[in-house]
Backbone as CSV, one residue per row, in Angstrom:
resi,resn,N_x,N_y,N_z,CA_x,CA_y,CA_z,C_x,C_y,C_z
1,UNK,-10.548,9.147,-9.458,-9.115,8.942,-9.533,-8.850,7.489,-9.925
2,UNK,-7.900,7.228,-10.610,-7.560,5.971,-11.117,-5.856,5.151,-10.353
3,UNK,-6.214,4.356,-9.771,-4.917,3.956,-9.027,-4.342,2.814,-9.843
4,UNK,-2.726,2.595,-10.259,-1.999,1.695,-10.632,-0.747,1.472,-9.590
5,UNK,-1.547,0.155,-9.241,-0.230,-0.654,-7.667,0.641,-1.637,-8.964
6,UNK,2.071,-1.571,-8.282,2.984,-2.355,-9.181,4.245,-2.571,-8.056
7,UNK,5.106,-3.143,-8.168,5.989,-3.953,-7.409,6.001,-5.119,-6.605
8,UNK,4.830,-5.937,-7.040,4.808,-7.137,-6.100,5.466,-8.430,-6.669
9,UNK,5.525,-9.218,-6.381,6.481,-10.321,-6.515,6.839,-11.316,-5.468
10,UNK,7.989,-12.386,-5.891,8.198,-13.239,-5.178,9.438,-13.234,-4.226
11,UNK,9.634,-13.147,-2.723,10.766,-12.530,-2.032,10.768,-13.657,-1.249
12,UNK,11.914,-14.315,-0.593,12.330,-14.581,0.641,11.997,-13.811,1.765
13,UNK,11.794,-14.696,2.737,11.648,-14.556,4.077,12.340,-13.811,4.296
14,UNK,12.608,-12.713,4.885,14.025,-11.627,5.720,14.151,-10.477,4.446
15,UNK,13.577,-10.979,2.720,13.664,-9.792,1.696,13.033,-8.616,2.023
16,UNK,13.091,-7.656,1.269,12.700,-6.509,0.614,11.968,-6.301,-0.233
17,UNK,10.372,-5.779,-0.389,10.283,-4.785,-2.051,9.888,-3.660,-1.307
18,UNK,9.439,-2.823,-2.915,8.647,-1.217,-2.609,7.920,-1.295,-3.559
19,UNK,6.153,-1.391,-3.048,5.084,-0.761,-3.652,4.906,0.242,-4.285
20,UNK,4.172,0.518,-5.409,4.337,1.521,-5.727,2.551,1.360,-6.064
21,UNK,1.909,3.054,-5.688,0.682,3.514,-6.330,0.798,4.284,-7.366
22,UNK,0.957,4.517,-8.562,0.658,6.024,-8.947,-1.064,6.481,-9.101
23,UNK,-1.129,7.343,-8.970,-2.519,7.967,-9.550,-2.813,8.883,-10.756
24,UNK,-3.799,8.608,-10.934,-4.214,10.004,-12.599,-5.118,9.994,-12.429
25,UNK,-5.658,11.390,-12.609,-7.757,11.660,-13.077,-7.922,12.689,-12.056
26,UNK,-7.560,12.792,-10.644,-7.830,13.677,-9.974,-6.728,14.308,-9.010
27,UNK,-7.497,15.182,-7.991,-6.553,15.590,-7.073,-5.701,14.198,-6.187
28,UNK,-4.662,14.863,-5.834,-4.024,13.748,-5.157,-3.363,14.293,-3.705
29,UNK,-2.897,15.639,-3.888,-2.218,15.828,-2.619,-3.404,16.298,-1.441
30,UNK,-4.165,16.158,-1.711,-4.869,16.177,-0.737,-6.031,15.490,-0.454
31,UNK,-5.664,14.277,-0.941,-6.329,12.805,-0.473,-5.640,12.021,0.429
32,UNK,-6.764,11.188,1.499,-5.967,10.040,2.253,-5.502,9.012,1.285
33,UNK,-4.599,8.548,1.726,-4.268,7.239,1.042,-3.733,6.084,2.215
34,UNK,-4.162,4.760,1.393,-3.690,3.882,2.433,-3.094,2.616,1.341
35,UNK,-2.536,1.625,2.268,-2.121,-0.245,1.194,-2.823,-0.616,2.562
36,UNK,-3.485,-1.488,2.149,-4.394,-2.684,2.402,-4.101,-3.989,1.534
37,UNK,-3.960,-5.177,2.261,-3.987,-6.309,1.757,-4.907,-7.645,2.053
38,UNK,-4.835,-8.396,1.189,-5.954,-9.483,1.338,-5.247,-11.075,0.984
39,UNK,-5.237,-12.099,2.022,-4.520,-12.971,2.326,-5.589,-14.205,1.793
40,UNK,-4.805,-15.309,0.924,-5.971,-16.063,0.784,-7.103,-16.463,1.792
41,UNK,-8.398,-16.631,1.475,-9.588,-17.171,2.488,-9.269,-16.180,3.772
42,UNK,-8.870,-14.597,3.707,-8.953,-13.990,4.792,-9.567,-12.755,4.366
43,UNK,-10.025,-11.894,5.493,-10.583,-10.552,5.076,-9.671,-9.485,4.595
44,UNK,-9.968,-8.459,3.601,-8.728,-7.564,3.440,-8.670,-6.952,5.099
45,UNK,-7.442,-6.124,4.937,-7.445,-5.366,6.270,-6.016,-4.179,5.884
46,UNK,-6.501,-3.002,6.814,-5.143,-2.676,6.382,-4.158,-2.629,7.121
47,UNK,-2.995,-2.064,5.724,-1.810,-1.840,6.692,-0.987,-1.309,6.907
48,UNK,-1.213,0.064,6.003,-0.972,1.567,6.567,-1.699,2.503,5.711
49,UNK,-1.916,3.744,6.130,-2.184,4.646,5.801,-1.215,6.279,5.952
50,UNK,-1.485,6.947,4.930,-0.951,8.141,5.249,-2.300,9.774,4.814
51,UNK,-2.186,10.304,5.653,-2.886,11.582,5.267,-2.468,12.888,4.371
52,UNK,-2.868,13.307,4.501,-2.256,14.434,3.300,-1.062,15.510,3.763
53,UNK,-1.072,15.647,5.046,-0.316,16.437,5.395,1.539,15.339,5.893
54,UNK,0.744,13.816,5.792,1.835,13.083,5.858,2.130,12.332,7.520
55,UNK,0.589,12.652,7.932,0.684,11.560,9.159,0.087,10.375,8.552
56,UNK,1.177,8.902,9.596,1.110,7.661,9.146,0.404,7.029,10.161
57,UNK,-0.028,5.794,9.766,-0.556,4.981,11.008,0.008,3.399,9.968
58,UNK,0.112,2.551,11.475,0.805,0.794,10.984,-0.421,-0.039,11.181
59,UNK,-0.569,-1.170,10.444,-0.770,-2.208,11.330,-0.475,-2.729,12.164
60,UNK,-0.549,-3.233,13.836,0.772,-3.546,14.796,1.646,-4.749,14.141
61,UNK,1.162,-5.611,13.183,1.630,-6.627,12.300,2.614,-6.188,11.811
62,UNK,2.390,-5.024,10.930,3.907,-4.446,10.448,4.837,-3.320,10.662
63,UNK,4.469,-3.107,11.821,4.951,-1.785,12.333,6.331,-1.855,12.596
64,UNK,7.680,-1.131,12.415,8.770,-1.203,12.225,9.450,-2.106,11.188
65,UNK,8.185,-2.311,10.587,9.355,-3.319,9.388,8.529,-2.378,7.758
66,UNK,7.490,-2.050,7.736,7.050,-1.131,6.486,6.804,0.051,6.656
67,UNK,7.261,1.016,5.375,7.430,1.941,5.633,6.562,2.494,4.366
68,UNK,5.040,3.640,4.685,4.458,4.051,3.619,5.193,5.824,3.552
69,UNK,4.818,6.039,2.169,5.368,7.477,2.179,4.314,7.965,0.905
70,UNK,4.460,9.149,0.599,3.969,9.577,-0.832,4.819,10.353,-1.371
71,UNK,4.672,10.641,-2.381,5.445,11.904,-3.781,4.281,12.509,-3.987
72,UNK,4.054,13.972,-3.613,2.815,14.440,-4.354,3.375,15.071,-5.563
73,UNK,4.655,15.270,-5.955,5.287,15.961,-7.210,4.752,14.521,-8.376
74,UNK,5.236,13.823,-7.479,4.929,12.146,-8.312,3.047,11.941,-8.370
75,UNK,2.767,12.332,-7.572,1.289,11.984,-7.452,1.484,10.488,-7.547
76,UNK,2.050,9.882,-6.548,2.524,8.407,-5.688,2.588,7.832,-4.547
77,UNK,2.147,6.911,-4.096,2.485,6.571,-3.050,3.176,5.222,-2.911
78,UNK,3.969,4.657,-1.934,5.075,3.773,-1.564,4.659,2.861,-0.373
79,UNK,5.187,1.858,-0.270,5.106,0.903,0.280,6.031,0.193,0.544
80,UNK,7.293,0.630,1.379,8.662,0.027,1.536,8.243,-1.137,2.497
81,UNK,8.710,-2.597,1.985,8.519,-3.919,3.026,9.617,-4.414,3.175
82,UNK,10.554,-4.258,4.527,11.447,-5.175,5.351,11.203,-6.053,5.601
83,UNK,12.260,-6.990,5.857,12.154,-7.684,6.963,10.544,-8.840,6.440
84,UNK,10.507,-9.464,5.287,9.167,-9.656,4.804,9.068,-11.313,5.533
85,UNK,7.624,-11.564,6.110,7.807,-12.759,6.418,6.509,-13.751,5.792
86,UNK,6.432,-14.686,5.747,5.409,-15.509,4.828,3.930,-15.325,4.978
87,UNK,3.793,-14.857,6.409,2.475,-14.122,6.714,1.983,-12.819,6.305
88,UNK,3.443,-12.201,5.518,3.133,-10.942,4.493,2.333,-11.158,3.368
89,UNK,2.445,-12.713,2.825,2.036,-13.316,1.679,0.819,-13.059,1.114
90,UNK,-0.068,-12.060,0.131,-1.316,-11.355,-0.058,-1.007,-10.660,-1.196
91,UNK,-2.563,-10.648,-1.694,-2.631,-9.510,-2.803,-3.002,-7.687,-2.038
92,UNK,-1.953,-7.036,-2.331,-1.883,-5.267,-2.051,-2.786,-4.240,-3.004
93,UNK,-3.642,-3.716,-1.987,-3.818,-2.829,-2.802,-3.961,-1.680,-2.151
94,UNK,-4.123,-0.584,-2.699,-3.783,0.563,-2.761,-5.062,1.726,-2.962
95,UNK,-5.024,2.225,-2.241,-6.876,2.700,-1.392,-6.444,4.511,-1.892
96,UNK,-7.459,5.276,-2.356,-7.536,6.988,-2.149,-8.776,7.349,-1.992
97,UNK,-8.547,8.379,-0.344,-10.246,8.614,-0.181,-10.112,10.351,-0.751
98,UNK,-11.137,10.800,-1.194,-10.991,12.067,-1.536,-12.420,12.522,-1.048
99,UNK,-12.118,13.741,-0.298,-13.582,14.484,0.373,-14.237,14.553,-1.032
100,UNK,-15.592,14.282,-0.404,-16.493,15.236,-1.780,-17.161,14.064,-2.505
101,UNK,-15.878,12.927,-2.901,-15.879,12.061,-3.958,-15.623,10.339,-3.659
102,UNK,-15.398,10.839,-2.603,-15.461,9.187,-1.825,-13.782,8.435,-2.031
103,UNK,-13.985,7.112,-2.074,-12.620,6.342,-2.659,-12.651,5.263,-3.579
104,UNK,-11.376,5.057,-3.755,-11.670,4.018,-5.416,-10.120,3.331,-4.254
105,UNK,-10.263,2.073,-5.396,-9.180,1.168,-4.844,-8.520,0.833,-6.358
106,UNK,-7.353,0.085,-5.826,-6.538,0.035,-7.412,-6.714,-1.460,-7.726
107,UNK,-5.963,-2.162,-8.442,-6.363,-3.261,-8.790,-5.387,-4.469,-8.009
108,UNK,-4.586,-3.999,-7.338,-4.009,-4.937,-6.577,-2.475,-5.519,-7.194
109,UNK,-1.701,-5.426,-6.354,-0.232,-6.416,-6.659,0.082,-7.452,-5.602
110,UNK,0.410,-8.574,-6.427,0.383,-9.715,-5.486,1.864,-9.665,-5.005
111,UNK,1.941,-10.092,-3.473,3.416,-10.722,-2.866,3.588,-11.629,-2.468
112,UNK,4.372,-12.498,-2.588,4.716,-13.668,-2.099,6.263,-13.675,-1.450
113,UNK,5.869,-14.265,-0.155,7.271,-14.613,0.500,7.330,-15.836,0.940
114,UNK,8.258,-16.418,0.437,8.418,-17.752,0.552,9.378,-17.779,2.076
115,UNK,9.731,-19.226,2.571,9.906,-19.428,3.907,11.259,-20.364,3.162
């Protein structure tokens, strides 16, 4: 499967964006998917995931302020960020595990929130 992450950019402290994954090449609605990010000189880590049937899990970091979802009509997944604060500041990327076939990662969108 081939992942393209897009919506990152430069936001204020207290802004808004929405991530976006799409996928092509394989199945999608019934792959995990997750956004994971990677902070300069830090380890990636993530910071949510969703399953196929559409259970979520947070990072406790961003829990009530991002919101992941998918489109399987879209063969997409989302990454709504509230409430963004400078410690959001990282390159995103965008993870699909598929039984059978393992996972691929996408190439990453950078965010920046300035203070």
């Amino acid at each position: 499967v081939q992942l393209q992450a897009s919506g990152g950019g430069l936001v204020q402290a207290g802004g808004s964006l929405r991530l976006s994954c799409a996928t092509s090449g394989s199945a999608y609605s019934s792959n995990f998917m997750a956004w994971h990010r990677q902070a300069p000189g830090k380890v990636r880590e993530l910071v949510a995931s969703i399953t196929p049937g559409g259970s979520t899990n947070y990072a406790g970091s961003v829990k009530g302020r991002f919101t992941i979802s998918r489109d399987n009509a879209k063969r997409t997944m989302y990454l709504q960020m509230n409430s963004l604060k400078p410690e959001d500041t990282a390159v995103y990327y965008c993870y699909s595990y598929e039984a059978l076939k393992g996972g691929n990662w996408g190439q990453g969108t950078l965010v920046t929130v300035s203070s």
